[in-house]
C-alpha positions, 0 to 999 in steps of 0.5 A, a space after each residue: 694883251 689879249 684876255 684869257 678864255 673863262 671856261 664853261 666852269 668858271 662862268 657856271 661857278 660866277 653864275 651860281 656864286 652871284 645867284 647865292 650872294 643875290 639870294 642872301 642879300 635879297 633876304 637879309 634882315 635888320 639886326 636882331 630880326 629873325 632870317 626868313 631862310 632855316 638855320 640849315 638853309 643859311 649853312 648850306 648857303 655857306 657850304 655852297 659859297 665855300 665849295 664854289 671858292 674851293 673850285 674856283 682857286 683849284 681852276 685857277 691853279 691849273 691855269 697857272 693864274 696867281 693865288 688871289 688873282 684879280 682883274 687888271 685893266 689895261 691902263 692900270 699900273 703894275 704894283 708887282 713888289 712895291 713897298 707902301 709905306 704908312 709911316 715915316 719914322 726912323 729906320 730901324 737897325 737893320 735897313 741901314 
């Protein structure tokens, strides 16, 4: 099964996306210390983040790829309508 091409876009997006996530790990402090970044940076960090999902699902979408798309290795098992369950009980009325 051959990959799609990742757009020009897409890779500036992941770039960018990692870039921000990097630069907010490398400044986080301990709880209850004072950020080194303003109070404005930290929120256009977010509005940044935000606008690059934005992009990122819109693109997605026009690709016809599914909402919440992750990346499927070749010898993992599809999981397309399984059903999990956690408990073992008694069956309610309606599942017979």
């Amino acid at each position: 099964m051959n990959e799609p091409e990742v757009s020009v876009e897409e890779r500036i997006l992941q770039a960018v996306k990692l870039t921000l996530a990097g630069v907010i790990k490398d400044t986080s402090t301990p709880h209850g210390m004072r950020h080194p970044l303003s109070d404005r940076t930290i929120e256009d960090l977010r509005q940044c983040l935000a606008l690059i999902s934005a992009r990122e699902r819109e693109l997605a979408q026009a690709a016809g790829k599914p909402a919440g798309a992750r990346p499927q290795y070749a010898d993992e098992p599809r999981r397309e309508g399984q059903v999990i369950r956690f408990h073992q009980g008694k069956p309610s009325a309606d599942e017979g």
